[in-house]
MARMI-484929 format. One record per residue (C-alpha): residue number from 1; x, y, z. Coordinates in Angstrom, 1 decimal, padded with zeros to 4 digits, m for minus. Each point is the difference from the previous one (the first is absolute). Layout:
N
> k  xx  yy  zz
> NUM  X  Y  Z;
...
END
This chain:
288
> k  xx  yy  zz
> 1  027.0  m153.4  244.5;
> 2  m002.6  002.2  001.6;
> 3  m000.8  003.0  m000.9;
> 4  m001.6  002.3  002.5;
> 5  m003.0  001.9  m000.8;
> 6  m002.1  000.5  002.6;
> 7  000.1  003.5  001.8;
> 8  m000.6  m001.4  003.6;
> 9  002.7  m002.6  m000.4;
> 10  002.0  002.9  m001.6;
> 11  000.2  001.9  003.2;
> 12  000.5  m003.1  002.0;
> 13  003.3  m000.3  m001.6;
> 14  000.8  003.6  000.0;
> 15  000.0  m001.1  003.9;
> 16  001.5  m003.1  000.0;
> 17  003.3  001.8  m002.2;
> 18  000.1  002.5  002.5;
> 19  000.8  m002.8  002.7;
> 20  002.9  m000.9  m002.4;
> 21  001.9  003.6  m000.3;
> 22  002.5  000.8  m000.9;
> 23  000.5  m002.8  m002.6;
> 24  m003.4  000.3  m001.4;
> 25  m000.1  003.7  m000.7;
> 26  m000.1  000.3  m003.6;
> 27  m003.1  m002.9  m000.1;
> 28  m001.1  002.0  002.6;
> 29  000.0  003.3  m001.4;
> 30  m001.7  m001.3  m003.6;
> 31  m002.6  m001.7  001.8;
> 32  m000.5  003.3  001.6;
> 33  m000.4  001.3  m003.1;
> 34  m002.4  m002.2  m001.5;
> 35  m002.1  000.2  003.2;
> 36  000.0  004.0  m000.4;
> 37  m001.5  m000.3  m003.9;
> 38  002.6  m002.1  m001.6;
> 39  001.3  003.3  m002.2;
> 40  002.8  m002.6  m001.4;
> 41  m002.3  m002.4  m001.3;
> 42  001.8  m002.7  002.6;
> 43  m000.9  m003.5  001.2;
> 44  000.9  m002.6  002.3;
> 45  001.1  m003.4  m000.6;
> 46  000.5  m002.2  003.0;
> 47  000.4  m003.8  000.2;
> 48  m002.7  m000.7  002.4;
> 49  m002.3  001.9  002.3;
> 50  000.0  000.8  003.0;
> 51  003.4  m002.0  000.9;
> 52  001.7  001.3  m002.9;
> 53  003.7  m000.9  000.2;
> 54  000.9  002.8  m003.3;
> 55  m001.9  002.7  m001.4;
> 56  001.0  002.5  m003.2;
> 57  m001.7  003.1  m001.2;
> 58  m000.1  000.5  m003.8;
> 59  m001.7  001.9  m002.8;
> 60  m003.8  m001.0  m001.1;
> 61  000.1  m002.4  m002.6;
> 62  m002.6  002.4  m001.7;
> 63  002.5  003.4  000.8;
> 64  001.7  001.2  m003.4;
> 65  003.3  m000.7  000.0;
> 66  003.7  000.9  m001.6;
> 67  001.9  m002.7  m000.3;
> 68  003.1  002.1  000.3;
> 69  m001.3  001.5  003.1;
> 70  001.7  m001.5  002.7;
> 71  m000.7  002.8  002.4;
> 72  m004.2  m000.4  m000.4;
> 73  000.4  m003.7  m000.1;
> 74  001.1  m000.5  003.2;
> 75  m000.3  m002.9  002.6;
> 76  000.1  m000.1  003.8;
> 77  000.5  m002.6  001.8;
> 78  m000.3  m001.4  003.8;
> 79  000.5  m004.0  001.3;
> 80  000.1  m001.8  003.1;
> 81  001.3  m002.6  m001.9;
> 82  002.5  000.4  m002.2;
> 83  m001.4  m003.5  m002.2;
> 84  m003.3  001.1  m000.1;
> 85  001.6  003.4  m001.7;
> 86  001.8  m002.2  m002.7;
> 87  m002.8  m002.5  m000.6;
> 88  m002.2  003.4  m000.4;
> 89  002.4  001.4  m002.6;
> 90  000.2  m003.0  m001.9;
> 91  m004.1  m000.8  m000.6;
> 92  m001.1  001.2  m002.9;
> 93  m001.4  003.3  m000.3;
> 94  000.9  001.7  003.3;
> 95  002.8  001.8  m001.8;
> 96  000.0  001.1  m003.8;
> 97  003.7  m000.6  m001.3;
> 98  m000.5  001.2  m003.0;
> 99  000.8  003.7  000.8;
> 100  002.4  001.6  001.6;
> 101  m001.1  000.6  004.2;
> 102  001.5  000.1  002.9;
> 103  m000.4  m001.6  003.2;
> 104  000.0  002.0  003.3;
> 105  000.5  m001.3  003.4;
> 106  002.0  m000.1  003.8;
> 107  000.5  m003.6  000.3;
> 108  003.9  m001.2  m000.8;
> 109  m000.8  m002.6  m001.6;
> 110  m002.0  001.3  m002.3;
> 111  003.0  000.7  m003.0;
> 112  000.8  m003.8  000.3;
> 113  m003.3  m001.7  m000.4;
> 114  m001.2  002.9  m003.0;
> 115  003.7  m000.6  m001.6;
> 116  m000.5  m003.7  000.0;
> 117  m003.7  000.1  m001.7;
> 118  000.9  002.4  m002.2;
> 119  003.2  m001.0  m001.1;
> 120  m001.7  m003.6  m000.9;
> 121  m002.6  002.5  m002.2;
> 122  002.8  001.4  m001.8;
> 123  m000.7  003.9  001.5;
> 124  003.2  001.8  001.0;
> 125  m000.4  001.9  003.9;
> 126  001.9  003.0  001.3;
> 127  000.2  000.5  003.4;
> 128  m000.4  003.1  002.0;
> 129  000.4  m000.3  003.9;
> 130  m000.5  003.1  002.4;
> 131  m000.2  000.9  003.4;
> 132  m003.6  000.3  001.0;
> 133  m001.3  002.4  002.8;
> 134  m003.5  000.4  001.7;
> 135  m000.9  003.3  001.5;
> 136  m002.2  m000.3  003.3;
> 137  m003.6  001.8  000.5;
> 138  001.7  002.9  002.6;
> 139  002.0  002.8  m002.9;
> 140  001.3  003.2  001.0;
> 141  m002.0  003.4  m000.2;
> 142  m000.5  001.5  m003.3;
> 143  002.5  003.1  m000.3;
> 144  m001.1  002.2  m003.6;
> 145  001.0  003.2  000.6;
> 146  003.3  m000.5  m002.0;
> 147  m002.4  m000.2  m003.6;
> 148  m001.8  002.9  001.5;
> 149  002.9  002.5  000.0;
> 150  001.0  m001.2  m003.5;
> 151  m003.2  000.1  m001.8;
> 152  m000.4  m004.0  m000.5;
> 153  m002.7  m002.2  000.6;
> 154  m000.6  m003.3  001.8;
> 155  m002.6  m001.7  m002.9;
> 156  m000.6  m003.6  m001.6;
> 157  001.5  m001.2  m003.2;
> 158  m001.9  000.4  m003.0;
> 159  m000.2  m002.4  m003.2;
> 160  001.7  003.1  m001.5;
> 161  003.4  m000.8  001.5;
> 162  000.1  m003.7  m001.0;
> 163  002.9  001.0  m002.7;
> 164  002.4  002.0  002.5;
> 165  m000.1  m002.7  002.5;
> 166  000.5  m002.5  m002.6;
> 167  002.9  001.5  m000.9;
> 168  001.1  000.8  003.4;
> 169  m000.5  m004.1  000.7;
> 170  003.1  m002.1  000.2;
> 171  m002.6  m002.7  m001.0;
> 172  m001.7  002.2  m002.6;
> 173  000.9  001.7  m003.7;
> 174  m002.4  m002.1  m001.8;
> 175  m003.9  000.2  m001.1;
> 176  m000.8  m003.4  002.3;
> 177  001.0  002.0  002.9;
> 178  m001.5  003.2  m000.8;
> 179  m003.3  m001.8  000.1;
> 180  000.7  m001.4  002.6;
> 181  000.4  003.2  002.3;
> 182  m002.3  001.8  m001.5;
> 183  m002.7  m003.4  001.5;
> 184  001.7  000.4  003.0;
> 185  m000.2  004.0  000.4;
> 186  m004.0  m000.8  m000.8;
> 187  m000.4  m002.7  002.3;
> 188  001.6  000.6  002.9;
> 189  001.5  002.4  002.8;
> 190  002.7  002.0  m001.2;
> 191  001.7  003.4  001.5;
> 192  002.3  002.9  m001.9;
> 193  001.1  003.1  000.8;
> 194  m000.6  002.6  m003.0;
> 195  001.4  003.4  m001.0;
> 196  m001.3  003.6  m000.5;
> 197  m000.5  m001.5  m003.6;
> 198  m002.2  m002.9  001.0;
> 199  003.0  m002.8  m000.7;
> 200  000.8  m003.0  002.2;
> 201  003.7  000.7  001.1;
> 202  m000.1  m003.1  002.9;
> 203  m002.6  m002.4  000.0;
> 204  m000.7  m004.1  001.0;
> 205  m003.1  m001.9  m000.5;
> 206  m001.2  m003.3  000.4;
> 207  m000.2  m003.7  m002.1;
> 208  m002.0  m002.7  000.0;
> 209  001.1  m001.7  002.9;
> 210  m000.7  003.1  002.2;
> 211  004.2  000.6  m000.3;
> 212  001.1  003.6  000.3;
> 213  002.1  000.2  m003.2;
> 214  002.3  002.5  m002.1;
> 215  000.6  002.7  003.0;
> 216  001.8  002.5  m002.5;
> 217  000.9  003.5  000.6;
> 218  001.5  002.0  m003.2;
> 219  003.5  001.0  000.4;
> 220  m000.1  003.0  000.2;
> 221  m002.5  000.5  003.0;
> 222  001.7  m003.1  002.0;
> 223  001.4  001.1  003.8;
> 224  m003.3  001.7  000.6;
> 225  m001.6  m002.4  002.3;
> 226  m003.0  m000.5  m002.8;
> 227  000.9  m003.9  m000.6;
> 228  m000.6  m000.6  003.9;
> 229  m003.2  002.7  m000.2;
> 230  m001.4  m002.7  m002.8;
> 231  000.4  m003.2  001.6;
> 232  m001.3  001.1  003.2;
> 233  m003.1  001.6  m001.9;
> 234  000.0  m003.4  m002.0;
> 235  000.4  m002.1  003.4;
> 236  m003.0  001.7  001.8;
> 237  m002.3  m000.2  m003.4;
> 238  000.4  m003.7  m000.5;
> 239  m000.1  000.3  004.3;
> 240  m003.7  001.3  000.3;
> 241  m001.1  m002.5  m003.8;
> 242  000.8  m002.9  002.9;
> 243  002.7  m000.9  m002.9;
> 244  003.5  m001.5  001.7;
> 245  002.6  002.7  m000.6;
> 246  003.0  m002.3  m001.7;
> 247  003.1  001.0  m001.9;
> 248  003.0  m001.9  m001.7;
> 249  003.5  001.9  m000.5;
> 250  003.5  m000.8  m001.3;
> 251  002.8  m001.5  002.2;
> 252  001.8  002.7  m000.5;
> 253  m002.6  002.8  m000.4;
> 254  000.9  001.9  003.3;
> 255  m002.0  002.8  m000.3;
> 256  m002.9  m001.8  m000.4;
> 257  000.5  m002.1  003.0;
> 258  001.1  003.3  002.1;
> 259  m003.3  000.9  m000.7;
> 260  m002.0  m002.8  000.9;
> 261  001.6  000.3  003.3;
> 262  m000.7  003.4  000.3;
> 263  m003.5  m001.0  m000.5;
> 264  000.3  m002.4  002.9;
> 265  m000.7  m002.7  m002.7;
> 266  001.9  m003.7  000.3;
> 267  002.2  m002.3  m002.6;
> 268  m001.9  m003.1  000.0;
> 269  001.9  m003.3  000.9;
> 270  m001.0  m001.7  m003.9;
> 271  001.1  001.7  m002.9;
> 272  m001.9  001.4  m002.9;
> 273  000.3  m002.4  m003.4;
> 274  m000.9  000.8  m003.3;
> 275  000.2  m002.0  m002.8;
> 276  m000.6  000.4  m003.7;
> 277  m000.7  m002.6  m002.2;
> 278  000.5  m000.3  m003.4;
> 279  m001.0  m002.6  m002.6;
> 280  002.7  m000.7  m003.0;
> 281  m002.7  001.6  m002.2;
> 282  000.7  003.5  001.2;
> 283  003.5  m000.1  000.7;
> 284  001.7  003.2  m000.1;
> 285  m003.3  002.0  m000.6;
> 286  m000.4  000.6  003.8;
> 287  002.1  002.5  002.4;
> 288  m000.1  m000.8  003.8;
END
């Protein structure tokens, strides 16, 4: 196990991943991150340099940490070799198993080889697998003048908002997450629409793997165009940050996918996968 500390060999790789898209976005985007002030607290584990064969992104050793919070304690990961990946996982102290994480990555076999190490720990994993799309640098012009005639704003999200989207998350409704967002709002690019009262009524932002995440439009304003309006505000922020543009939807989330064509974006040939680990410890304290 290496771990990779030095800023001139931290860019190198931030080139070297690019060479390897799409599979290596989410490494790609966290080592973006860390390269851009490391707001995350994140660090890269590799098992050599510079002819690495697997490479993960974790949390700092020396980052506080919930051990119920899965959602901060979060692991990307990219191989060549799919060996070199296991043998990594399995060294001690390259992954902490005693808390609940979750492992994120667009390599198939990446359930297999986690299942297998962690299985033989004794941690239980749930799978989530999702199509995963890319948007490319060109985006179609900026159209506002629907918020104009109805009094709303174009604006960032605020820390302030962390509890509706929580609640508005099919992966929130707890406290972990709520922190969660609320480090992401303060971290990183996000994009809402507000109303004459100054509330978010359709927003997105982005995670710690540079993912555009939780596009969410209240129910009441939907068929408006404002959910398009924020990812294409979203796409050109991350777009002119030099951040990749990347997104992950449902199989059957057609709306979402009609409008990452609409935003001449592409489904990616490797699928999105998420796992969520879990050792015997906390079973049945943790939600997906």
């Amino acid at each position: 196990m290496l771990v990779l500390n030095c800023s001139t060999k931290l860019l190198t790789l931030e080139k070297v991943l690019r060479s390897h898209f799409p599979e290596s976005l989410k490494v790609y985007g966290a080592v973006m991150n860390i390269n851009r002030g490391n707001p995350f607290q994140k660090e890269v584990v590799l098992d050599s340099w510079p002819n690495f064969k697997a490479v993960i992104t974790r949390r700092q050793k020396e980052a506080e940490t919930d051990n119920l919070d899965h959602y901060t304690n979060a692991y990307a990961v990219f191989y060549k070799d799919v060996r070199a990946y296991q043998q990594l996982l399995e060294e001690q102290g390259v992954i902490n198993w005693d808390q609940v994480f979750q492992i994120q990555g667009l390599q198939s076999e990446l359930y297999d080889v986690s299942t297998t190490v962690a299985t033989s720990k004794q941690l239980d994993v749930k799978l989530a697998s999702f199509k995963a799309a890319f948007f490319p640098q060109l985006s179609p012009p900026l159209d506002t003048s629907s918020l104009m005639s109805l009094s709303l704003k174009l604006s960032c999200l605020s820390v302030a908002d962390a509890d509706l989207l929580n609640q508005t998350w099919s992966r929130g409704g707890n406290e972990q997450c709520r922190r969660y967002i609320a480090k992401l709002i303060s971290c990183f690019p996000s994009v809402c629409v507000r109303d004459d009262k100054g509330n978010p009524v359709s927003w997105s932002f982005t995670d710690q793997f540079a993912t555009m995440c939780h596009g969410y439009t209240l129910t009441e304003h939907r068929r408006k165009g404002y959910n398009r309006l924020v990812a294409l505000t979203l796409v050109r922020k991350l777009q002119s940050q030099g951040l990749p543009c990347q997104g992950n939807f449902w199989d059957g989330n057609e709306a979402s996918i009609g409008l990452l064509k609409s935003l001449h974006g592409e489904l990616l040939p490797c699928r999105f996968f998420r796992l969520i680990l879990t050792p015997a410890t906390f079973s049945g304290q943790v939600r997906p």
